[in-house]
N, C-alpha and C positions, 0 to 999 in steps of 0.2 A: 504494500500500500504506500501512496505516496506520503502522508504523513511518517511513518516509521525512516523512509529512505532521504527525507529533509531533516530529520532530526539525527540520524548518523553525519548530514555532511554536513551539521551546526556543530556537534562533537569533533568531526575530525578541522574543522575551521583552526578550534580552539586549543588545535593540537601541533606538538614540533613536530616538521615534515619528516624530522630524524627518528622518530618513533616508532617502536615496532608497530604499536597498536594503530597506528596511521596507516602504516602498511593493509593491514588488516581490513581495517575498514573499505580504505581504496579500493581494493580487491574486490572485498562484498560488494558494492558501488558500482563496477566496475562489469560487476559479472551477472547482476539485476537487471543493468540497462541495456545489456544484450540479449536478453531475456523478448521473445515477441510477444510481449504483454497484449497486445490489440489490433495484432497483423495476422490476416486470416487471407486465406486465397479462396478461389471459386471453383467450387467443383461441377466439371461438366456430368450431366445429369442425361444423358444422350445413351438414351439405352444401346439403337444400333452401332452407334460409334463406340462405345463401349467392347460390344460383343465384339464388332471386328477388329480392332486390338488384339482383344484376348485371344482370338482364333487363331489371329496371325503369328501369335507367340508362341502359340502352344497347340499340340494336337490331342484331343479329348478332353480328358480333363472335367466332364459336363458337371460334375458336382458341384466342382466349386466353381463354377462362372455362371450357374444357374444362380447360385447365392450371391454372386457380386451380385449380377441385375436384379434380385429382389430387393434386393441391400438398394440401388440405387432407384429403385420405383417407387419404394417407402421414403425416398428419402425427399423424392418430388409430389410424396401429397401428403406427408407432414410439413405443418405450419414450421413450427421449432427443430428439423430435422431430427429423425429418430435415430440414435446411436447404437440399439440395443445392445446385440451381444460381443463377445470377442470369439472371433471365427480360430478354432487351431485344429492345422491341417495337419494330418498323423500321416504316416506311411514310411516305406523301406527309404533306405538312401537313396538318393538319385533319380528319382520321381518328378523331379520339378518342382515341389513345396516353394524354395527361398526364391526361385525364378518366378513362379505363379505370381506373388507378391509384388515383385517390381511392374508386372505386368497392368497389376491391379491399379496401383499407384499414376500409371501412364495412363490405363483408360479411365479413370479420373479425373486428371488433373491434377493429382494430390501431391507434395512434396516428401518425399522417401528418407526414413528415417530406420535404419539397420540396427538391433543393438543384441551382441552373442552373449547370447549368458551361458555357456558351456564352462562349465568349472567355476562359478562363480560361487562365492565360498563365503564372501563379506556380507553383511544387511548393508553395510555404508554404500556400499557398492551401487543399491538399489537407492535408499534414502538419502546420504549423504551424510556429511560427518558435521559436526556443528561448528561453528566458524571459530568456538576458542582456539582448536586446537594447530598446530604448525602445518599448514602444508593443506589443509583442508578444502575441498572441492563439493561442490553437489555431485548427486547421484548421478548415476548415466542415463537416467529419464530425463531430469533436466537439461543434461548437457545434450542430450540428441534434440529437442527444443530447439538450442545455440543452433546446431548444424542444419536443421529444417529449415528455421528463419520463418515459420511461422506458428501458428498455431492450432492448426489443425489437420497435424501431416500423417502422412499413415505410418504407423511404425509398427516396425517388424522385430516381433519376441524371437531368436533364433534359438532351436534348443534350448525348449524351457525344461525337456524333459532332464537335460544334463545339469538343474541347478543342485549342486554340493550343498546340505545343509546340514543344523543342528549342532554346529560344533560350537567351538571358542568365539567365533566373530557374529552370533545370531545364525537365526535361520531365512535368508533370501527369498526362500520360498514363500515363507509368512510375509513378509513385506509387500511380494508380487499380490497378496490377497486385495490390499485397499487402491494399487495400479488398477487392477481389472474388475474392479465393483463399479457397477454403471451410477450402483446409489452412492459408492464413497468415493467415486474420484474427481467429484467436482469441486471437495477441497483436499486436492489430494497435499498434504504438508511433507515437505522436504526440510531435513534437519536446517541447512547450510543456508537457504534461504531465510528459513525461520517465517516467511508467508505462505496460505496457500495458495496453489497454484490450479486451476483448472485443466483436466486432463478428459473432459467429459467429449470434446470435441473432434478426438484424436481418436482414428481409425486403427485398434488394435489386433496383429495377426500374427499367431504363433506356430510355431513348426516345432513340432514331435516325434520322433522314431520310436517311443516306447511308453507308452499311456502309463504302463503300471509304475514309473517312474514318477510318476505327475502325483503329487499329494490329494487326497481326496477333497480336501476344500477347497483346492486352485480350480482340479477338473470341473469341479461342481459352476464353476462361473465361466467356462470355457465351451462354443459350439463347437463339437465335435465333427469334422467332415475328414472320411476317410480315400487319401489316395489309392489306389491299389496299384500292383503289381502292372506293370505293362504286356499286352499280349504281342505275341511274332507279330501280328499282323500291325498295332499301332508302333511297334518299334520300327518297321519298316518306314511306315511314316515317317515317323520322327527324322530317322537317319536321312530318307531324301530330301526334305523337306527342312531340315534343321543342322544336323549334326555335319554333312557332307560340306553344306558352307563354311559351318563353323573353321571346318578344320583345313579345306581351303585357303580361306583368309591365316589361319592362322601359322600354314608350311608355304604361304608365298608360289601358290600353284595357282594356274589361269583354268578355270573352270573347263577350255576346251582340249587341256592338255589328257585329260583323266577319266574315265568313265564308268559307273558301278554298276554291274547290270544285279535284275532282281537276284538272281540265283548266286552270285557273290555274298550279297548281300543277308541272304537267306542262308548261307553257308558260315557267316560268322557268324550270324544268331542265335541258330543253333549249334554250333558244335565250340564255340568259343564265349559265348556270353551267357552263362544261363544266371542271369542276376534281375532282380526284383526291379531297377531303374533303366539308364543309357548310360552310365556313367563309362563302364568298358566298354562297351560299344563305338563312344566314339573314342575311346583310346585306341580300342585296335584300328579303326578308319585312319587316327592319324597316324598308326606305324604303318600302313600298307603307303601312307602317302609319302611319308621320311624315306622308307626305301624306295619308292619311284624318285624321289627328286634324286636322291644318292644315284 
């Protein structure tokens, strides 16, 4: 609030500039007013344009792109735009989960906000630590905030199933519980600020490889949509239609140097990739390219 942040910089007036506690303040000051307290962007509400996006990015998939566009139909005939729930997409590795998101983000208009919590181990980490103490920073909620530049970006929980809890530093877990309440995170309170902050606005999407990892109070505020396994037949997609570019661009080869017929294609799938995503897949695609350029 602005009175709270005119009354720190009437203390730090009154303060030598040689002071630690000046330091301090400046900081807090400093790290508030980068804060997008009242900067929001516009989200395009364009179903078709929406869906062609998502399609162009990805092949199948229909679960979750059925749920963006309801997500965005509700959102064009509520008055006060309905936030409801926070979508987390479960499935094997390599599925597209963290790619889905960007995707989502794009046919939106929404500004993209990544934050991994794989091994996180700290609560501060999620709340932040309180500005006594030396070195002190907000949480990575807040600070993904800074990096969006607005406030209303979509952010993307990566691996929440890998959050480390219950030890010496609190448990993270529990933290994430008042992040993702639609009813508590409209003041959602960060240590380091010491204000709260509004988090209601923010488009939350989590990725999970292992439900039974997820604390039963987190899952309980979490819509669950499951990717599954990819068949021969949409992997073949994928590869033509995605992965074959990819890795194109990425070994410096001219599209008319190289050519993958089905039955190649059809022969790594089955006798070299039998995996849950694309992930080997398009690995082996780029070693069959390394040794053609070689």
């Amino acid at each position: 609030s602005e009175k709270k942040l005119l009354k720190e910089c009437a203390r730090l007036e009154k303060m030598s500039s040689t002071s630690p506690e000046a330091t301090v303040i400046r900081v807090y000051l400093e790290t508030c007013l980068e804060l997008p307290w009242h900067k929001y962007s516009t989200d395009k509400l364009d179903l078709a344009h929406a869906r062609k996006v998502l399609d162009r990015d990805h092949y199948g998939l229909d679960k979750v792109k059925e749920r963006v566009l309801e997500y965005l139909a509700v959102m064009q005939l509520s008055e006060d735009g309905c936030y409801g729930q926070t979508l987390c997409l479960v499935g094997p590795p390599g599925v597209g989960k963290t790619s889905i998101a960007k995707s989502i983000a794009t046919a939106m208009g929404r500004s993209f906000a990544r934050i991994s919590l794989g091994g996180t181990s700290d609560e501060a980490e999620i709340r932040g630590h309180r500005k006594t103490y030396i070195g002190a920073m907000p949480g990575r909620i807040i600070t993904a905030f800074k990096a969006a530049g607005v406030k209303n970006p979509l952010m993307l929980l990566d691996e929440i199933d890998k959050l480390e809890g219950g030890g010496y530093h609190g448990d993270p877990a529990s933290a994430m519980l008042e992040v993702l309440d639609p009813e508590q995170n409209v003041a959602f309170q960060d240590n380091y600020l010491e204000e709260t902050f509004d988090l209601s606005n923010v488009l939350f999407i989590c990725t999970a490889n292992d439900l039974s990892k997820i604390p039963e109070p987190l899952r309980d505020r979490l819509e669950l949509i499951e990717l599954n396994t990819y068949t021969k037949f949409e992997k073949m997609h994928i590869a033509k239609d995605h992965l074959i570019n990819l890795e194109l661009k990425e070994n410096g080869i001219k599209p008319e140097m190289i050519e993958f017929e089905d039955d190649a294609l059809d022969y790594i799938i089955e006798d070299y990739t039998r995996e849950a995503g694309v992930r080997d897949l398009r690995r082996r695609i780029g070693k069959i390219m390394r040794k053609f350029a070689v």
